[in-house]
NUKEVEX-574458 format. One record per residue (C-alpha): residue in three letters; z negated, x, y. Coordinates in steps of 0.5 Angstrom, whole numbers, plus 500, padded with zeros to 3 digits. Example, Ala and Ser with C-alpha at 12.3 -4.5 7.8 and 13.67 -1.06 7.14 Angstrom:
2
ALA484525491/SER486527498/
This chain:
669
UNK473451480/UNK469457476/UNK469456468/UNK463458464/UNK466464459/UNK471466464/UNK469472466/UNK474475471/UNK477481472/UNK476488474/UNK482489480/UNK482496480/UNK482497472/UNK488492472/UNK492496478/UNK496500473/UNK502504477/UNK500499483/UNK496501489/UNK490498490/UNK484498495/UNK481494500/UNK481492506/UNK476490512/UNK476483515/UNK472479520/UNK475473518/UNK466472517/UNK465473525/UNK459478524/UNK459485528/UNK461489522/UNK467487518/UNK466484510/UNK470488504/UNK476485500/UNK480488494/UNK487488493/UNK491491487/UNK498491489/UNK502493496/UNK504485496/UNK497483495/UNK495488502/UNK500484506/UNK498477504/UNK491479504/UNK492481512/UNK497474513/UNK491470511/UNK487476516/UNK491473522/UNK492467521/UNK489461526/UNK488457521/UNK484460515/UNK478459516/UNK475465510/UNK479468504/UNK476473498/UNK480474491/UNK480468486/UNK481472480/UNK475478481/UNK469477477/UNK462475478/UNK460482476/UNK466486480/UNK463481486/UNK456483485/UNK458492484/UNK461492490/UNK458487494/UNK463482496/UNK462476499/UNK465471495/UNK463462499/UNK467460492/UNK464461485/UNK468466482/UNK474467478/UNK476461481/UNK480458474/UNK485453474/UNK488450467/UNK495450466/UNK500449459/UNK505454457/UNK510453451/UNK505448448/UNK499452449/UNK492452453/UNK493458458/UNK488459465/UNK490462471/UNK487466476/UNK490466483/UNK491472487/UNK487469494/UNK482463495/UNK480461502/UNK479454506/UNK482452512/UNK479450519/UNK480442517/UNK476444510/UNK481444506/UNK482448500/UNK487454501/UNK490457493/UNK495464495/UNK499468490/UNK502475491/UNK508478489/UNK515480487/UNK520475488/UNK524477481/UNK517476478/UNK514470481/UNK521467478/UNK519467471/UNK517462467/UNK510463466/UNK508465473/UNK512458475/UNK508453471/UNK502458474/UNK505456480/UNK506448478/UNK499447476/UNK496451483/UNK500446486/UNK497440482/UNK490442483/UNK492443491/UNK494436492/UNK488434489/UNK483437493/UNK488435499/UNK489443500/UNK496448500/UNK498453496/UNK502459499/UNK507464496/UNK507471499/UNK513475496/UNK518481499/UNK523476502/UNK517471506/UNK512477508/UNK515480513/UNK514488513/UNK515489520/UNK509483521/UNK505487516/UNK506494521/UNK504491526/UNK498488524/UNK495493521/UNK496497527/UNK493491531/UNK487491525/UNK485498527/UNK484498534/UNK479491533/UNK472494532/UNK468494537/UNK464499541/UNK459500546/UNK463499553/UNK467492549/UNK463487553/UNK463490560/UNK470492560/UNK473484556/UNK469482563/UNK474487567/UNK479485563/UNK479478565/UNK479479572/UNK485485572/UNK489481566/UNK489473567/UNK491468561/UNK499467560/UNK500474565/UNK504478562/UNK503486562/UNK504492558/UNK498497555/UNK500502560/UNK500498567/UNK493495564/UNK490502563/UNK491504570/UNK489498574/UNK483498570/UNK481504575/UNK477510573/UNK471507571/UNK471509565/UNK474514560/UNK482512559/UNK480512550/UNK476507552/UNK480503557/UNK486504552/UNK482501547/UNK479494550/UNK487492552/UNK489493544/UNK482490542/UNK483484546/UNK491484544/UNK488484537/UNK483478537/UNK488474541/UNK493475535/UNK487473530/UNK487466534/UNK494465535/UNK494466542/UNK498473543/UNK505471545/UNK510476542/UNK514476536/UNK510480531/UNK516479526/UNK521483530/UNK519487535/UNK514494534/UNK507494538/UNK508501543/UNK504502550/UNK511499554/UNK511492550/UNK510486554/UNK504482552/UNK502476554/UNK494472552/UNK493465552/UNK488462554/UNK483458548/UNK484451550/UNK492452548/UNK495451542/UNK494457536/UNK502459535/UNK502460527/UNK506465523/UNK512463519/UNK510459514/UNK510461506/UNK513456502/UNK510453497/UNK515453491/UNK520459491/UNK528456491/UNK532456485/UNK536461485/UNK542457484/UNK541453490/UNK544459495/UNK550459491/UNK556458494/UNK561453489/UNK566460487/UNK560463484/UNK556457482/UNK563456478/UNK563462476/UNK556462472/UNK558456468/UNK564459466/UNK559465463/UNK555459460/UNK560456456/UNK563463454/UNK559462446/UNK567457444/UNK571462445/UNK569467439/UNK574466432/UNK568466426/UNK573466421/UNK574473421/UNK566474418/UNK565475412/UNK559470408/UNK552472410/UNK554475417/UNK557469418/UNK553464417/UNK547469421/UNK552469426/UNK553461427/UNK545461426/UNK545465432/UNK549461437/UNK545455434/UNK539457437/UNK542460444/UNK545454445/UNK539450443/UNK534454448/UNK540453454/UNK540447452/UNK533445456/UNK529447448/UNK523451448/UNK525459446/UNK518458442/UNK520451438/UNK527454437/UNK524462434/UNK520457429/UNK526453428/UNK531458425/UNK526464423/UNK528469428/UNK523473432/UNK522470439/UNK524476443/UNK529478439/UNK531470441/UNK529472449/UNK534477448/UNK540473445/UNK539470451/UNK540474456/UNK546478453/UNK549472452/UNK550469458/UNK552475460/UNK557479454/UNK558471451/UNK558469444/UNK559476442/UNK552478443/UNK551473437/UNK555477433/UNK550481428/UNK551488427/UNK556488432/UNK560493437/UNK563492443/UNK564495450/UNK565491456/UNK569494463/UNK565495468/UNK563491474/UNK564496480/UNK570496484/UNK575501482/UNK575503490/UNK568505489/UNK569509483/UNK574513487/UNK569514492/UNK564516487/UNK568521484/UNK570525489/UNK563525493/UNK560528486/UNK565534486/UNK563536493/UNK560543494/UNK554540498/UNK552537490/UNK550530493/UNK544526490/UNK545519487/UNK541516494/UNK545519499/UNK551517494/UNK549510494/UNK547509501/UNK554513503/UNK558511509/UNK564512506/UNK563505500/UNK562501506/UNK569503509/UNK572503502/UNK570496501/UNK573494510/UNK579497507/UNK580493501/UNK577487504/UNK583488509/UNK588488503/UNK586483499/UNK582479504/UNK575478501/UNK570484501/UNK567487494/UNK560486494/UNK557495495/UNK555497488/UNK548499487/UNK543504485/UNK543503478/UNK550503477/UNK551509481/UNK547512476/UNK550510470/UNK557511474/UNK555518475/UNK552518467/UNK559517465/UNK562522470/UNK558527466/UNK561526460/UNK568527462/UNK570535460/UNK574536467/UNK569533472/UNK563538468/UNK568545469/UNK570543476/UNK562541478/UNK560547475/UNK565553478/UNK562550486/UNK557553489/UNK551548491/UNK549550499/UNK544549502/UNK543542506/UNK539537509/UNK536530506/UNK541525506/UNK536519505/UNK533515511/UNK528512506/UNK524517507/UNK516516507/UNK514520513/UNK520516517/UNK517509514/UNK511510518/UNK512505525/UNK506510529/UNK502516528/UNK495515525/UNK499509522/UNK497513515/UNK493518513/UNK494522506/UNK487526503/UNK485530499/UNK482535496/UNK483543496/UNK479548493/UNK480555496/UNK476561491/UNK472565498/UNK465567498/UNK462564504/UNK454567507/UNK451565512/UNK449569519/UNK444573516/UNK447574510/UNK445569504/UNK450567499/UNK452560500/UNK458559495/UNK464562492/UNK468556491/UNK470553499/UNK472544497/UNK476543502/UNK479536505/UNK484533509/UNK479529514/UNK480524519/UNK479528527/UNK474525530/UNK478524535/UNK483520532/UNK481514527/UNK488512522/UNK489505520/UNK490506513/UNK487512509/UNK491513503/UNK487517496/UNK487519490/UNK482517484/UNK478522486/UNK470520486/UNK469523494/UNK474518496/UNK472512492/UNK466512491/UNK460508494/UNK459512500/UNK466513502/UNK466505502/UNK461504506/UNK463509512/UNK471508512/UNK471501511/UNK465498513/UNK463502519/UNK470505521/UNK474499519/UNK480503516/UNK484500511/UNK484504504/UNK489505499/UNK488508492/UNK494511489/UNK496511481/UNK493514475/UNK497521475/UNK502519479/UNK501526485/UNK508525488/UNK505518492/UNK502523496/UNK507528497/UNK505529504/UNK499532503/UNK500536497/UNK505540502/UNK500540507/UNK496544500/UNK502548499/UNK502551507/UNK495552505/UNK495556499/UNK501560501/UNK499561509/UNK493560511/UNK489563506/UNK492569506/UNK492570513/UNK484570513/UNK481577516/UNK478581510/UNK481576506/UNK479576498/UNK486575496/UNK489579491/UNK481582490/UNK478580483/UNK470582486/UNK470577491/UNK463579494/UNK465585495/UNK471583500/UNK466578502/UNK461583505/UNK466587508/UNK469580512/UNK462577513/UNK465571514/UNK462564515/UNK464556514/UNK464556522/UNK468562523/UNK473559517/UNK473552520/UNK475556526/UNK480559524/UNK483553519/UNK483550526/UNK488556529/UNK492556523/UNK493548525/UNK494548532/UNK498555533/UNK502555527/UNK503549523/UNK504544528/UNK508550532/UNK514550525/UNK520546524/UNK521539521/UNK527540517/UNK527532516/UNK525530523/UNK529536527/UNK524538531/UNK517541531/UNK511538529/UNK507539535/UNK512536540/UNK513530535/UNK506528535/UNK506528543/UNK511523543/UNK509519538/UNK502518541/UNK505518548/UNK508511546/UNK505508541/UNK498512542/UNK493513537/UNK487508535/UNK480513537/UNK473513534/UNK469511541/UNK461511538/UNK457516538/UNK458524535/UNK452524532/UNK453518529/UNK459520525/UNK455526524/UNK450522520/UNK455519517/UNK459524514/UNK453527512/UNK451527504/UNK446521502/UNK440524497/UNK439518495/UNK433519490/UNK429526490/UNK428524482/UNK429518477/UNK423515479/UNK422515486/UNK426517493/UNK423521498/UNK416519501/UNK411522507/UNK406527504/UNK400529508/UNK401523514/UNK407528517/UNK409532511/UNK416532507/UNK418537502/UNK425538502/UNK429542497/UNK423548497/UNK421547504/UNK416543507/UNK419539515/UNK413536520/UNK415531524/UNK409527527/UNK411522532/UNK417520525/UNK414521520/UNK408517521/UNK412511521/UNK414512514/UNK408514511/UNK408509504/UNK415508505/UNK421510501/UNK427512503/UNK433515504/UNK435524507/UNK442525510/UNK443532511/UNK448538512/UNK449543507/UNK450548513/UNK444548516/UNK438545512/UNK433546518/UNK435540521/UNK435533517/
């Protein structure tokens, strides 16, 4: 339901330190998929859920505004911001859910993204609470997709599924061979099926329907495989049901998070009661007056807010800010009534295992000075905890990150630890951590990095006119391989309109914008930048670095974008590829092959010319007033120069339209 005076939000300006971007869905069933934003990596995964699954009808954002909709030319079938009234600590709020849709009965379907430990919060659970209402009384659902219910497995695989869906110009010869080489409920791997399908056509194509058909069959719930637990590859057994069977559904997402007590065991349960009940154990006749008396006003109001109160009634009551309130609370359940104490100091014996601290201290006084991930994820915590499971029967729970690093914080603190840490020598050593980025990739062209770079070269053309001094170059998408997933920054080639309508609504890729100053999210590619500035264009003929007149080097070289493409190209192919991968242990070249010799990678099948065009640069408008028009029947000026095209040009005489070109040779538009 839209309420007048809401006006929704801007997806991308609340993103903040979350990345955002959008997705291209065919859940319309037109030939060219349709935009939905995200704002968050939880959104993305529900989002594509709600792509693949057999009974969603539609989906779009509920929380988008009309204006956000109508810029960026999203279809929305329900009037957005889809509002829903709820009450908060006495007070009227509204809430806008993350994803609106309707299932195939007719039935209204309300879906929320997020972080399990965020969604448990008071707010977000009576959020949730009224969503549930108005979905039982318009007889719909209400879906909750956290990290523990969005399966990442399931998430990979369909975002290697959803590049390979897009149609091209051989799909509907090759569905009608494919049906006959691959019967409904036969099962066959990708590789079997391409070599029965003959040489009829290219082997790209033949490799590309079987994932296309893979693909559609999974969006109907009719592709027989465990997407949650097995990763795609060219060997993996696919069986497609036919039409009349019965759609298989994905596991569900709950409604309604557990409690959180609910998975408890009873020594735990007991345990947290016994934390609760910690605020009579503090002998007040040590205070003196004043303190006193804030001090029992304090343990009041805890008591009154685990009571069942309302923290906002009791902080009016007893004249206490309501985040001092909030905070002690939380201290209180934790460090007992002495947390109520004012003006108090106390100190609290840690809660890792005294094994974990031994073993902590000696992997820090090691020459190879270890990192505080490769200490958390070190195999000798798990073999102190088997050893004192074996000792006193019950395993300790293996500490975290975060009290590794208060362990180590303190470590540094103590005079003998910092002399012994500083007379070792650091040696060189490899990463420890195997939570790494380029690791987590499930399959080449999986992801894609971009960015931009600019080189200071002076370029000409063959004969001899100055084009430029500053070269932009970018990390571009091979025109033989399509990624399915594009990751950028902020930067306006990226995101801007043209960029949208050529990645997400032509090539059907997903694009994921990185955070405001955040350069680390792409460290891929700025290593890539880095190879760039200190290789390649140092090594370039007649190169012009270290040589402040850069005409004067240039006239030397000569060198043109063709030529400086052609040895960008080079320096990929001979050098880059050919280096060695310190993390993967092996050179780039021989991974890529192996990767793509099993999991393939998804390839742009139209027309060169076409993805030409689309990378040319749009002028919209010759001036503010008009765009461009025919002069004289069959003339059109252009930058200076006039272009004749009879048999074109005649047509659009009296129209006004839009010039596509490429700044290397304008003799052709």
């Amino acid at each position: 339901m839209s309420e007048f005076g809401v006006r929704g939000i801007d997806l991308f300006k609340i993103a903040g330190e979350s990345i955002s971007g959008w997705i291209p869905s065919w859940k319309t069933g037109e030939a060219r998929p349709t935009r939905q934003p995200f704002c968050s990596q939880m959104e993305e995964q529900l989002l594509l859920y709600l792509e693949y699954h057999p009974q969603v009808a539609w989906y779009g954002g509920g929380d988008i505004s009309s204006t956000f909709a109508s810029t960026y030319q999203i279809i929305t079938p329900l009037p957005t911001p889809y509002t829903i009234d709820y009450l908060f600590e006495g007070e009227a709020q509204i809430y806008l859910p993350d994803a609106i849709g309707q299932l195939l009965d007719g039935r209204l379907l309300i879906a929320e993204a997020g972080l399990e430990q965020d969604k448990r919060r008071e707010r977000n659970r009576a959020k949730a609470a009224a969503a549930r209402k108005v979905a039982e009384q318009q007889g719909g659902v209400y879906w909750i997709g956290t990290e523990a219910t969005l399966s990442r497995t399931r998430h990979a695989n369909l975002v290697f599924l959803h590049a390979r869906r897009q149609a091209f110009a051989a799909w509907p010869q090759l569905e009608e061979a494919l049906q006959v080489v691959w019967p409904w409920g036969e099962a066959a791997c990708v590789q079997e099926l391409v070599e029965r399908l003959g040489e009829r056509w290219p082997q790209a194509e033949r490799e590309a329907a079987v994932w296309k058909r893979c693909a559609e069959s999974a969006a109907r719930g009719r592709l027989l495989m465990d997407l949650a637990s097995v990763s795609l590859t060219r060997l993996t057994p696919l069986i497609c049901l036919p039409s009349d069977s019965m759609p298989i559904l994905p596991d569900p997402l709950p409604s309604e998070l557990s409690e959180s007590r609910a998975g408890l065991s009873e020594e735990e349960k007991d345990e947290s009661d016994q934390q609760e009940n910690r605020l009579t154990t503090f002998d007040d006749s040590t205070l003196e007056g004043p303190m006193r008396e804030r001090f029992l006003r304090n343990v009041r109001a805890v008591e009154q807010v685990l009571a069942g109160s309302s923290m906002l009634e009791v902080a009016q009551e007893t004249q206490i800010a309501r985040s001092t309130l909030a905070r002690l609370v939380q201290r209180a359940r934790t460090l007992g009534v002495r947390a109520c104490v004012p003006y108090a100091t106390y100190s609290r014996e840690r809660e890792m295992h005294p094994a974990f601290q031994e073993v902590i201290r000696r992997l820090y006084l090691l020459p190879t000075k270890l990192s505080l991930t490769a200490m958390h994820e070190h195999a000798d915590l798990v073999r102190a905890a088997k050893r004192v499971q074996e000792d006193t029967g019950s395993a300790p729970a293996l500490p975290s990150y975060k009290q590794v690093r208060s362990f180590v914080s303190a470590l540094k603190q103590e005079p003998q630890i910092l002399r012994a840490r500083e007379q070792l020598r650091s040696s060189v050593r490899a990463r420890q951590s195997p939570r790494s980025f380029v690791l987590s990739i499930p399959a080449p062209a999986q992801l894609a990095q971009v960015d931009e770079h600019s080189m200071e070269l002076y370029v000409i053309t063959p004969d001899g006119i100055p084009v430029t001094r500053r070269i932009h170059a970018a990390v571009l998408i091979c025109v033989k391989s399509k990624p399915a997933i594009v990751f950028h920054d902020r930067g306006k080639s990226f995101t801007s309109e043209r960029a949208r309508q050529v990645l997400v609504d032509r090539l059907g890729i997903i694009t994921e914008q990185a955070p405001p100053y955040c350069p680390s999210a792409k460290g891929t590619v700025e290593a890539l930048f880095r190879w760039m500035t200190q290789r390649f264009e140092r090594r370039l003929p007649n190169t012009s670095y270290g040589i402040h007149d850069a005409e004067a080097a240039a006239q030397a070289g000569a060198m043109t974008l063709e030529d400086l493409e052609r040895y960008f190209f080079r320096a990929i192919v001979d050098d880059y590829q050919q280096s060695w991968d310190g993390l993967r242990r092996q050179t780039r070249a021989i991974l890529w092959e192996e990767a793509v010799r099993l999991s393939g990678v998804p390839q742009y099948l139209g027309a060169p010319d076409d993805l030409k065009l689309l990378l040319m640069k749009a002028v919209n408008r010759k001036t503010l007033a008009h765009r461009y028009r025919v002069h004289d029947g069959s003339r059109l000026s252009f930058q200076g120069r006039w272009y004749t095209c009879p048999g074109l040009l005649n047509r659009l005489q009296g129209r006004e339209f839009e010039l596509y070109y490429d700044r290397r040779d304008v003799s052709v538009l």
